[in-house]
KEDRENKE-510701 format. One line per 8 residues: number of its first residue (from 1); their letters; for each residue x, y, z of N, C-alpha, C. Coordinates in nm, 3 decimals, decimal comma. Layout:
NUM> a> X/Y/Z/X/Y/Z/X/Y/Z; ... $
END
This chain:
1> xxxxxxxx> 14,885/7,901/12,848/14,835/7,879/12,984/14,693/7,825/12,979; 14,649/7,745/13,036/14,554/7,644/13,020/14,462/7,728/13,152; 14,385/7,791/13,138/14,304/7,904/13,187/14,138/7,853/13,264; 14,082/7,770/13,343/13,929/7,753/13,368/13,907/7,798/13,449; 13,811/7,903/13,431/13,764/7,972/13,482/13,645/7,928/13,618; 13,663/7,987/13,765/13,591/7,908/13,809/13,473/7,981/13,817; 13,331/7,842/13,778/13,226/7,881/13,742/13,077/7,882/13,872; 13,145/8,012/13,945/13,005/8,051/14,054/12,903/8,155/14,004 $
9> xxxxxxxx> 12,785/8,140/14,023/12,689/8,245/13,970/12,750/8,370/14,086; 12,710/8,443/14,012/12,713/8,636/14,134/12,600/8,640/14,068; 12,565/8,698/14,193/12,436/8,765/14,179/12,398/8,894/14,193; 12,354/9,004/14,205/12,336/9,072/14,186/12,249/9,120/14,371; 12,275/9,242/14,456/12,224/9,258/14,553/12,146/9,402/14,555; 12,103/9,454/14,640/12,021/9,611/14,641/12,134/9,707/14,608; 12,247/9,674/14,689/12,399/9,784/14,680/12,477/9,792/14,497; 12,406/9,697/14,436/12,427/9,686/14,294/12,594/9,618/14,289 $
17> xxxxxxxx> 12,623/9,552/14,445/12,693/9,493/14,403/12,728/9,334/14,381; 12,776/9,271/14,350/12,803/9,081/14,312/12,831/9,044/14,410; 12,756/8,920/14,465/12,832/8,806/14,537/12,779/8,655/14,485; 12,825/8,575/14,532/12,771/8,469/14,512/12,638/8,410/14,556; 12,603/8,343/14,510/12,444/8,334/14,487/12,424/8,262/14,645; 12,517/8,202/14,702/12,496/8,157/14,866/12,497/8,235/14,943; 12,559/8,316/14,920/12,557/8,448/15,032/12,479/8,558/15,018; 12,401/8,503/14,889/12,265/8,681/14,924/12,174/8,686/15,046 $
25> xxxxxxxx> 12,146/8,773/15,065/12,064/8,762/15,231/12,135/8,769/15,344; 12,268/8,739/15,328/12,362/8,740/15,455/12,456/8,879/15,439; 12,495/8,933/15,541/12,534/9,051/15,605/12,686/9,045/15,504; 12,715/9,128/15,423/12,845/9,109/15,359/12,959/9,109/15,467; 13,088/9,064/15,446/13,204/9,078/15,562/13,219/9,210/15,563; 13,316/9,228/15,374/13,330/9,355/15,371/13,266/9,436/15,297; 13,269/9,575/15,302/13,176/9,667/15,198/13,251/9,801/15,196; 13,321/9,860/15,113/13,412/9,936/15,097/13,323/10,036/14,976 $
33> xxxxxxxx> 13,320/10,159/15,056/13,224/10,270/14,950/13,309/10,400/14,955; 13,342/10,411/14,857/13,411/10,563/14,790/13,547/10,568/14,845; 13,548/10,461/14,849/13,724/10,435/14,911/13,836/10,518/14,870; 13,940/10,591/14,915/14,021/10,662/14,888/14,168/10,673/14,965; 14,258/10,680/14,923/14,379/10,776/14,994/14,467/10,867/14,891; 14,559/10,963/14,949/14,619/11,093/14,845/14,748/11,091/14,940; 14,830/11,048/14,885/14,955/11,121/14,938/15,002/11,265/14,888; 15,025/11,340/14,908/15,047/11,457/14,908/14,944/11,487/14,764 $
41> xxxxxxxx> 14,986/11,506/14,675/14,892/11,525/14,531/14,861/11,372/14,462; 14,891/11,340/14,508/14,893/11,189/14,379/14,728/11,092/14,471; 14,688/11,084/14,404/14,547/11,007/14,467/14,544/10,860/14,416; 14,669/10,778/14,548/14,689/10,645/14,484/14,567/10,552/14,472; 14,498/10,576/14,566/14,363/10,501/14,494/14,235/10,551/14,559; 14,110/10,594/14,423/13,991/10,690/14,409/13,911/10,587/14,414; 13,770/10,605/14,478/13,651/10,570/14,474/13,616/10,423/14,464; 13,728/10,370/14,554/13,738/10,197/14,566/13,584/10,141/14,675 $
49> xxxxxxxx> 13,510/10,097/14,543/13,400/10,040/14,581/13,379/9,911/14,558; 13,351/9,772/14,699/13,353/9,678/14,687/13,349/9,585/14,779; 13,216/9,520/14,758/13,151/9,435/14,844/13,174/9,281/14,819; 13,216/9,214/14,947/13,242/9,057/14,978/13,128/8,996/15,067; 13,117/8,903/14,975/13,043/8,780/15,075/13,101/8,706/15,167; 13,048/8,666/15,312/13,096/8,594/15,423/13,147/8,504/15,374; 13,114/8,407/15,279/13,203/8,259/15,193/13,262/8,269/15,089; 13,317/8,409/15,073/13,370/8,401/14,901/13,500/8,465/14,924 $
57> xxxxxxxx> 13,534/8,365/14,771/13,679/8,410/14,720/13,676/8,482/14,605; 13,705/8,618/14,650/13,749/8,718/14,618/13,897/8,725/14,552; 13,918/8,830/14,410/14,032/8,843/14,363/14,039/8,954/14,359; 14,147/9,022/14,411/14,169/9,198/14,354/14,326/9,182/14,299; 14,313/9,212/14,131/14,420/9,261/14,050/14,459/9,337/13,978; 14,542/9,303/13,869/14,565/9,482/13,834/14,753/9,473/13,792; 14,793/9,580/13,707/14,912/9,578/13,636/14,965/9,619/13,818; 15,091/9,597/13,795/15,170/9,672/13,889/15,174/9,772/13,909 $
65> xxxxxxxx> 15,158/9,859/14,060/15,153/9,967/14,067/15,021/10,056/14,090; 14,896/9,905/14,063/14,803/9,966/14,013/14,701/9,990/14,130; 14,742/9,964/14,293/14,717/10,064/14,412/14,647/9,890/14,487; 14,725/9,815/14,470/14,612/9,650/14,510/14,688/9,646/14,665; 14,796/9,641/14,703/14,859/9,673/14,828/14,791/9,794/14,893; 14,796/9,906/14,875/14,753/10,011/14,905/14,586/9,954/14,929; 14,509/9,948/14,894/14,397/9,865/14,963/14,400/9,803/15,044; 14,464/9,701/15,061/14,524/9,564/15,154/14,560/9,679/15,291 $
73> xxxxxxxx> 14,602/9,752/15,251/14,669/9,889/15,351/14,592/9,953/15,410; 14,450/10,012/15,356/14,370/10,087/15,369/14,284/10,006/15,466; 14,233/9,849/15,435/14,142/9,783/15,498/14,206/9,728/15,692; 14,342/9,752/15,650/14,417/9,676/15,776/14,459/9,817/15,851; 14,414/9,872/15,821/14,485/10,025/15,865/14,650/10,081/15,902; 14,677/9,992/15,831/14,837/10,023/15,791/14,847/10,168/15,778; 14,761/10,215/15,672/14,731/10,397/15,605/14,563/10,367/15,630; 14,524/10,527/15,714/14,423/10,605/15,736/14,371/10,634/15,621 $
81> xxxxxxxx> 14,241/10,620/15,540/14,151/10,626/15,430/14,123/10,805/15,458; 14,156/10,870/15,351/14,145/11,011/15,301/13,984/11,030/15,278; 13,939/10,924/15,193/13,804/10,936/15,168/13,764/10,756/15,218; 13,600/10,808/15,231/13,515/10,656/15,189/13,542/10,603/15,337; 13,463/10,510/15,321/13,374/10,398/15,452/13,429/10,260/15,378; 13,469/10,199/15,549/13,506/10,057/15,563/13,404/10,010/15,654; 13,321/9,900/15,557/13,232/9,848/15,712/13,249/9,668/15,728; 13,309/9,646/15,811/13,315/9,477/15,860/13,242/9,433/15,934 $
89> xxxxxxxx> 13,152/9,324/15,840/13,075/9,308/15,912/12,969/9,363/15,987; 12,947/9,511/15,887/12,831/9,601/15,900/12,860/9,750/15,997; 13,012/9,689/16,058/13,047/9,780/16,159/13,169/9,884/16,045; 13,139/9,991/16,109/13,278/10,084/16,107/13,387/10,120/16,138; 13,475/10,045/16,036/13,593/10,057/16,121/13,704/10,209/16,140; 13,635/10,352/16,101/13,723/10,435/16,100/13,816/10,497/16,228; 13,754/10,450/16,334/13,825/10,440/16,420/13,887/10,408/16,489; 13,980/10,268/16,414/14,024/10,143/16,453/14,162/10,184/16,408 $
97> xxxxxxxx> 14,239/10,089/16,465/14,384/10,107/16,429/14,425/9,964/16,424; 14,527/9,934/16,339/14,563/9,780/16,304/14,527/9,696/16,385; 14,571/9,725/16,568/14,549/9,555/16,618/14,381/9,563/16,624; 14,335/9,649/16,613/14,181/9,682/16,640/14,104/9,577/16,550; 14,154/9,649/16,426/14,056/9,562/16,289/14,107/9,422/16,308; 14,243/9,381/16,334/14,267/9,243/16,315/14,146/9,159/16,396; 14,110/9,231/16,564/14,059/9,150/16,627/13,901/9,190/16,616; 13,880/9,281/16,538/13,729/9,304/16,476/13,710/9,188/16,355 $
105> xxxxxxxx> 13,887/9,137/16,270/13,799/9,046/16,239/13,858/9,002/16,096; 13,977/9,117/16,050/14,062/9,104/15,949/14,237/9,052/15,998; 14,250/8,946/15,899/14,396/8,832/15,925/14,450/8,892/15,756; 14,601/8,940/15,771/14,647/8,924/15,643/14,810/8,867/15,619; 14,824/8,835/15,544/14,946/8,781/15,500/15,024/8,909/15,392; 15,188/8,900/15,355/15,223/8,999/15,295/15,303/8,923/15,197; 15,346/9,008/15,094/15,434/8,946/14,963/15,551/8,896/15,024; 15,592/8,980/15,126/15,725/8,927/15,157/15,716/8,844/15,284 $
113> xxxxxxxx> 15,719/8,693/15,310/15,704/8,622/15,410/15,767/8,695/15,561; 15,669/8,726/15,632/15,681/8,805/15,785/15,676/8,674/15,895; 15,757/8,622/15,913/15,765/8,499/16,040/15,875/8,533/16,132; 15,861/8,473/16,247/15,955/8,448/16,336/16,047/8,366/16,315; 16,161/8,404/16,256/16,235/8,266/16,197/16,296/8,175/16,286; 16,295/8,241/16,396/16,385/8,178/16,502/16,310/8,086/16,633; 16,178/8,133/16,640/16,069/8,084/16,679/16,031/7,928/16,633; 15,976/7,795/16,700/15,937/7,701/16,650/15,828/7,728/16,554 $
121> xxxxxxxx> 15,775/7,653/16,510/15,649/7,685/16,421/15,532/7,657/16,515; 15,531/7,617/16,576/15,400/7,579/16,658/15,403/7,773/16,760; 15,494/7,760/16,788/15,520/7,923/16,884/15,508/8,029/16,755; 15,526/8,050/16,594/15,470/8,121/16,527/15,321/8,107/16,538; 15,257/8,028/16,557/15,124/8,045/16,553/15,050/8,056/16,673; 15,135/8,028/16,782/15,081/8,090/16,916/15,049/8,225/16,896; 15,151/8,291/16,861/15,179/8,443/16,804/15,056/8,500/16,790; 14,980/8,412/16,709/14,844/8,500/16,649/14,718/8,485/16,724 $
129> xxxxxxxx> 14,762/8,385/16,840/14,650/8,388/16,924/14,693/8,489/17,026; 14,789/8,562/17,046/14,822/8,629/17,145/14,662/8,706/17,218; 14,611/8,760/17,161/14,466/8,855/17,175/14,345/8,759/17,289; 14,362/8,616/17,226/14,261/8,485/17,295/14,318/8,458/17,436; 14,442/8,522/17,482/14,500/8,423/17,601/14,499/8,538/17,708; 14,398/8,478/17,834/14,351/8,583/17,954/14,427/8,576/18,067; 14,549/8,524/18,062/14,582/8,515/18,204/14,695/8,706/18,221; 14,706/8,714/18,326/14,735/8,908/18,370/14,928/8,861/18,342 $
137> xxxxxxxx> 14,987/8,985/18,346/15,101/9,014/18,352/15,187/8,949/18,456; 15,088/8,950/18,562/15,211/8,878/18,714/15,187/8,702/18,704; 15,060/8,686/18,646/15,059/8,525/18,609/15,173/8,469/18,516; 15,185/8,586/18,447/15,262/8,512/18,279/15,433/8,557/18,356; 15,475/8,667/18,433/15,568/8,608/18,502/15,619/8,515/18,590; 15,530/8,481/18,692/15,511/8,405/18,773/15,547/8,278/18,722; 15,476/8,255/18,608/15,446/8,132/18,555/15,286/8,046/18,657; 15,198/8,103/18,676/15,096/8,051/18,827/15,007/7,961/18,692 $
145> xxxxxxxx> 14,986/7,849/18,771/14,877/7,790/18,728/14,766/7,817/18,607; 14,689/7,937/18,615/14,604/7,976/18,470/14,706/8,038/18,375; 14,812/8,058/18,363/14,941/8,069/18,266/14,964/7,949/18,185; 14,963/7,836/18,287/15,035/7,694/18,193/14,872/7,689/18,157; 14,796/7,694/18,182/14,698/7,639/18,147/14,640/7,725/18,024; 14,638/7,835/18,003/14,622/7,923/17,838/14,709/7,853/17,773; 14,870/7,829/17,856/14,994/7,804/17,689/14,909/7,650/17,647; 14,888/7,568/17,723/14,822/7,450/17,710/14,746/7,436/17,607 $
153> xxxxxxxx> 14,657/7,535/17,624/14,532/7,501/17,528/14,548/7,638/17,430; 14,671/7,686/17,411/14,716/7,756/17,308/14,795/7,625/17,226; 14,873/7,575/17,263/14,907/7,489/17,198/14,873/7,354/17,088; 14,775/7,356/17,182/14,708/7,237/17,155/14,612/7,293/17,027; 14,534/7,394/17,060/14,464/7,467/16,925/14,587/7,511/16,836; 14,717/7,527/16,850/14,800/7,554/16,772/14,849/7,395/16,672; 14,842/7,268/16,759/14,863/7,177/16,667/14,710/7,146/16,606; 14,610/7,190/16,624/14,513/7,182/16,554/14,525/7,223/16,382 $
161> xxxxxxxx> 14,590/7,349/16,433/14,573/7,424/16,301/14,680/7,356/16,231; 14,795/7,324/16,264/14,893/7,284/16,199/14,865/7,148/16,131; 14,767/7,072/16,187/14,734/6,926/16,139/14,658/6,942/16,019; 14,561/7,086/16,020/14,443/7,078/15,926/14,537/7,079/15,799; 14,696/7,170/15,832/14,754/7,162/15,671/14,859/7,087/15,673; 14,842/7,003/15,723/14,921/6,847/15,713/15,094/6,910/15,773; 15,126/6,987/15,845/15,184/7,043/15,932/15,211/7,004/16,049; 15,176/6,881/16,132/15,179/6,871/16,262/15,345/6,797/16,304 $
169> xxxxxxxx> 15,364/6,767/16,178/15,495/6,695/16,205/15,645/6,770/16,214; 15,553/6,890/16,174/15,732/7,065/16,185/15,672/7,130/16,298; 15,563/7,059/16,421/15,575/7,154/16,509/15,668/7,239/16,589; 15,786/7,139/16,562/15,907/7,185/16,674/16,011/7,236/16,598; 15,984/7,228/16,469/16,092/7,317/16,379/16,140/7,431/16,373; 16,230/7,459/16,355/16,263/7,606/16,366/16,170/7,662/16,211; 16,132/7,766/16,209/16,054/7,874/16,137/16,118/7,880/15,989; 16,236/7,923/16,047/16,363/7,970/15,950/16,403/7,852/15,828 $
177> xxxxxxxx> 16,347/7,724/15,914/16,472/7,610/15,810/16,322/7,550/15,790; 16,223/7,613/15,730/16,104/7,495/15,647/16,091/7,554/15,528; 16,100/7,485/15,393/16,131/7,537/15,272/16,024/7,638/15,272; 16,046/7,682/15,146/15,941/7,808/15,100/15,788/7,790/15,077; 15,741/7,702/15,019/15,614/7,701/15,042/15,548/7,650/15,179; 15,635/7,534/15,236/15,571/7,520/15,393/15,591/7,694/15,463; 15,676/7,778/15,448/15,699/7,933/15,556/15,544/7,969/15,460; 15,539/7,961/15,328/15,420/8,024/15,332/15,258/7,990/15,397 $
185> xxxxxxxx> 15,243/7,864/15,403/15,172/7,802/15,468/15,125/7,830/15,610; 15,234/7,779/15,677/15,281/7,869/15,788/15,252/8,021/15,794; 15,227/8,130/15,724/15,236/8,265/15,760/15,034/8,260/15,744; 15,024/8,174/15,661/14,859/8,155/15,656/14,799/8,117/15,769; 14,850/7,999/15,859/14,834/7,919/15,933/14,756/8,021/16,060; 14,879/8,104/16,092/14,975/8,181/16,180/14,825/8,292/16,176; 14,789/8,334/16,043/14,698/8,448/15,982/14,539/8,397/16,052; 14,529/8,240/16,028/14,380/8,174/16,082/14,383/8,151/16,260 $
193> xxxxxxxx> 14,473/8,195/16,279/14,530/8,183/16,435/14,381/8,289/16,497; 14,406/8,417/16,473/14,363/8,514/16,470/14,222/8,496/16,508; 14,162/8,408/16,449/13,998/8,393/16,411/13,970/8,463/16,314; 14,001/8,545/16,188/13,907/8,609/16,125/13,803/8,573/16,052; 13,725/8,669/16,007/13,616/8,647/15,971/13,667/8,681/15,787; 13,779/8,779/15,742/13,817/8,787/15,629/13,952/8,775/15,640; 14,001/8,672/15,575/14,161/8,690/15,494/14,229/8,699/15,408; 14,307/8,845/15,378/14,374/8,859/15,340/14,530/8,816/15,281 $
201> xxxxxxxx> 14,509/8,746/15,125/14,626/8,732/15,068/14,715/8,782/15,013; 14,787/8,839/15,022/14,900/8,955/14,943/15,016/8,852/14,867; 14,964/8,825/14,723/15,071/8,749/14,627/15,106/8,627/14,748; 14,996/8,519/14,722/15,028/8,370/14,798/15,128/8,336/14,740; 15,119/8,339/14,584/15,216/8,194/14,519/15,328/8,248/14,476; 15,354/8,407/14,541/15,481/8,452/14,447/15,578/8,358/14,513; 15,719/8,323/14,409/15,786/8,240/14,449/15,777/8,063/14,445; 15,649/8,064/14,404/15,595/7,905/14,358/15,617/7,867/14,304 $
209> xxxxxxxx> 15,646/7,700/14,278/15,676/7,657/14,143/15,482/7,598/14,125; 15,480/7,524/14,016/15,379/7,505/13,970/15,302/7,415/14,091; 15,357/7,328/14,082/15,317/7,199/14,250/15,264/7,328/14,343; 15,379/7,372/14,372/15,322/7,438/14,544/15,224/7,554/14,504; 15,177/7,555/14,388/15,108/7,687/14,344/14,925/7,592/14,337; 14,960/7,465/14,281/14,847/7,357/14,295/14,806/7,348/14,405; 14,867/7,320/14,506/14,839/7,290/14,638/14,795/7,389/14,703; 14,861/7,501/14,680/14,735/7,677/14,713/14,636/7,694/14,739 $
217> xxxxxxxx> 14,646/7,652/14,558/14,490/7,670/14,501/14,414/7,586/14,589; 14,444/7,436/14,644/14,327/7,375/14,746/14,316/7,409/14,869; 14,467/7,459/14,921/14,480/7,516/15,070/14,377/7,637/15,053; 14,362/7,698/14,985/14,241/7,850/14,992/14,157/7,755/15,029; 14,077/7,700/14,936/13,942/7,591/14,931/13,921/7,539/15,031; 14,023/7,473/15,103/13,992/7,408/15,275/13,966/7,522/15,361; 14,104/7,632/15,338/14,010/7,676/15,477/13,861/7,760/15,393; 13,821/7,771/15,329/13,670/7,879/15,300/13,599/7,761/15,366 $
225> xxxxxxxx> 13,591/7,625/15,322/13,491/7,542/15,357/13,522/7,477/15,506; 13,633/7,547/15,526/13,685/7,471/15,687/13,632/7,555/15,818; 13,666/7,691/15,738/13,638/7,812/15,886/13,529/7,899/15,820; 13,442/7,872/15,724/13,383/7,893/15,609/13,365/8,099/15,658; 13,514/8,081/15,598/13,542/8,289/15,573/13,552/8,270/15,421; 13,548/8,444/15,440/13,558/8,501/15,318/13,740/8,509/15,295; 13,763/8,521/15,154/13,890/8,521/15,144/13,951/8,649/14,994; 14,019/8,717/15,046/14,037/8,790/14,909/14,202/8,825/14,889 $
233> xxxxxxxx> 14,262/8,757/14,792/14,357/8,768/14,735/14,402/8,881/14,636; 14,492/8,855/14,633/14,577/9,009/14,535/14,678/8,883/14,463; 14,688/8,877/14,339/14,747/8,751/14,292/14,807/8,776/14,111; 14,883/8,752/14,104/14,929/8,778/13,911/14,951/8,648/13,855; 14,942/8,513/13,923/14,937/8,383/13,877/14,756/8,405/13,769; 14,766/8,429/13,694/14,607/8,385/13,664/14,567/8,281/13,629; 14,629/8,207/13,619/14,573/8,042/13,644/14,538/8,063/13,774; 14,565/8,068/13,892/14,543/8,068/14,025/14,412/8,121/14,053 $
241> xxxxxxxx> 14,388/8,268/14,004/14,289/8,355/14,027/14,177/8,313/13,929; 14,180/8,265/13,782/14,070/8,258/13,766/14,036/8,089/13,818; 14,096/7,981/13,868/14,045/7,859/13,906/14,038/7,898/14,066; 14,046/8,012/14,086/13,977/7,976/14,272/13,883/8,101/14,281; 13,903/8,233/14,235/13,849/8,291/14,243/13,716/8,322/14,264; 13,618/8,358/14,276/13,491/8,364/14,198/13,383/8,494/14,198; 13,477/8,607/14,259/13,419/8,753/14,212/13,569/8,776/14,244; 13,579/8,900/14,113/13,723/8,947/14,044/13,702/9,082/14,051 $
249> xxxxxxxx> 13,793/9,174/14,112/13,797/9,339/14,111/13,896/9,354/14,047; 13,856/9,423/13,932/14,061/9,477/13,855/14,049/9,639/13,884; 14,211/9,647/13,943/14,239/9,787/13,970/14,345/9,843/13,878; 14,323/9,951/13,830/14,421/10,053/13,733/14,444/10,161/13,733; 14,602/10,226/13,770/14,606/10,338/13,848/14,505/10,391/13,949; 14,508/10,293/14,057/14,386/10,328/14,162/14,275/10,332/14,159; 14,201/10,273/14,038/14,035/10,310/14,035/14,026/10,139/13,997; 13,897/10,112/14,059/13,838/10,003/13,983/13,789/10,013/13,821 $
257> xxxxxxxx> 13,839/9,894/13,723/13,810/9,916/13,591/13,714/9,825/13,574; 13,713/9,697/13,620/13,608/9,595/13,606/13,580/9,516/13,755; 13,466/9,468/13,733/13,422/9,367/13,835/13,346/9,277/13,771; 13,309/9,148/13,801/13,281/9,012/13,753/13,300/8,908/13,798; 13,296/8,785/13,731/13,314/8,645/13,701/13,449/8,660/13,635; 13,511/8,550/13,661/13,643/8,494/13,567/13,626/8,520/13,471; 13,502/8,448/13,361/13,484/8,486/13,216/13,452/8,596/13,246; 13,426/8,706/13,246/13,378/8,830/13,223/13,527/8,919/13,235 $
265> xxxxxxxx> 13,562/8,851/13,355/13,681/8,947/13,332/13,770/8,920/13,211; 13,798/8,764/13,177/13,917/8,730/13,102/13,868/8,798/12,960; 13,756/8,863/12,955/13,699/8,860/12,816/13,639/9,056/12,841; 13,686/9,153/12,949/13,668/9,278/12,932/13,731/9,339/12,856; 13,760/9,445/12,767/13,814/9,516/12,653/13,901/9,595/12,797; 13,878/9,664/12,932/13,884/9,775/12,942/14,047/9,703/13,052; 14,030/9,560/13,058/14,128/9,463/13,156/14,235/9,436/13,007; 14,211/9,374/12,899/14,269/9,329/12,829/14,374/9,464/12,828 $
273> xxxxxxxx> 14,340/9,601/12,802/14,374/9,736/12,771/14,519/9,719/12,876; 14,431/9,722/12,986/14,529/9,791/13,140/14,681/9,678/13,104; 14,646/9,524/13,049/14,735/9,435/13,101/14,790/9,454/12,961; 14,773/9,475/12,891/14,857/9,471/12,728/14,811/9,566/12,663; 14,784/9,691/12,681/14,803/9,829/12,624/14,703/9,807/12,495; 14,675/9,958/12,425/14,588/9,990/12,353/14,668/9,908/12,262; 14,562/9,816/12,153/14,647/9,799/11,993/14,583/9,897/11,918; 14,714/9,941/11,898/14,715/10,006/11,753/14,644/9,935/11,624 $
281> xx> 14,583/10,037/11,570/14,490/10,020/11,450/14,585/9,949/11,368; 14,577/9,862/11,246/14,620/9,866/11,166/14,616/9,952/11,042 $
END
């Protein structure tokens, strides 16, 4: 595997933790301190500490199993945090509940493609503006005047988004019948609908062949420099993660083992361990 690592300085901040050298001075998105949850005895993941910059791409990985969903879970409030502070954007989110954080400011995508299959694609991504559109309950039956006029300019920002990923031409497609990497595209699309300020990738390229796994890798890159968010993936392609990446969290049995740069990680004793086991002495 032909491996380059992508090469951003981190820098170093007061919280002792990395971001990229553009974003010091600016308010991190996220900042996750003593992070925790326990299902009954088992403490799937301890003392998850970890700070993102407003423009960075972020990687969180890790063997299977090794609690990277369960985060993704914790931050979206899927599951209530046992221990530790979530702050977005400086705020606290412990008293938020899923649609809360989404519209405080977190968009995520899941391993297993979540669309409306039956829905056009342009009406999947209405979907995610649902939160932006003000007209009352007796308007949107009615059908009255400021009704057509939200779907209007829901739409219209809906072929926006669809154009930025060369999409504008399956607006009227059914959901269901656009191959596999356009539905994934689409569930991203659908995710920037939202407005966030961080998005969440849960395994983009599972299911990729190499092409649509290339084209990823630049679809991340447009939108950071398009809607210039932060972006943090959960990913086992590592070609993928170390050429887009550029601060890396590895998780193992629920704890963070390393944090870094691409090279730093591809080259930790304690990552090499987690992904290919102790060698035996000779």
């Amino acid at each position: 595997m032909n491996i380059k690592p992508n090469r951003v300085k981190l820098v170093p901040v007061p919280s002792n933790a990395l971001v990229p050298d553009r974003d010091v001075g600016k308010m991190p998105v996220l900042d996750c301190r003593n992070l925790g949850i326990t299902f009954g005895g088992l403490k799937a993941v301890e003392n998850f500490n970890l700070t993102i910059g407003p423009t960075e791409i972020a990687g969180l990985i890790g063997p299977n199993g090794a609690g990277k969903t369960t985060v993704f879970n914790l931050l979206t409030k899927v599951y209530q945090p046992t221990t530790g502070t979530i702050l977005l954007n400086g705020r606290d989110t412990h008293s938020m509940n899923t649609v809360q954080v989404n519209r405080a400011g977190i968009a995520r995508t899941f391993q297993n493609i979540r669309l409306f299959n039956n829905l056009s694609v342009a009406d999947n991504v209405k979907a995610g503006m649902e939160h932006t559109l003000h007209y009352g309950m007796a308007s949107g039956i009615l059908r009255l005047p400021s009704y057509w006029k939200e779907e209007r300019a829901a739409h219209s920002r809906a072929l926006e988004l669809l154009e930025l990923f060369d999409m504008q031409d399956m607006a009227n497609a059914q959901a269901g019948s656009l191959p596999y990497g356009a539905q994934r595209r689409l569930e991203i699309v659908r995710a920037l609908a939202t407005g966030p300020s961080l998005l969440l990738l849960d395994e983009p390229a599972a299911g990729m062949n190499p092409s649509e796994t290339a084209e990823l890798m630049e679809t991340i890159r447009k939108i950071r420099d398009t809607f210039h968010i932060a972006i943090m993936l959960i990913e086992h392609d590592m070609n993928l993660v170390m050429n887009v990446c550029e601060g890396i969290c590895v998780l193992n049995f629920g704890r963070v083992i390393a944090k870094g740069g691409p090279e730093d990680i591809q080259h930790d004793p304690a990552v090499i361990e987690a992904y290919l086991g102790k060698q035996k002495e000779a």
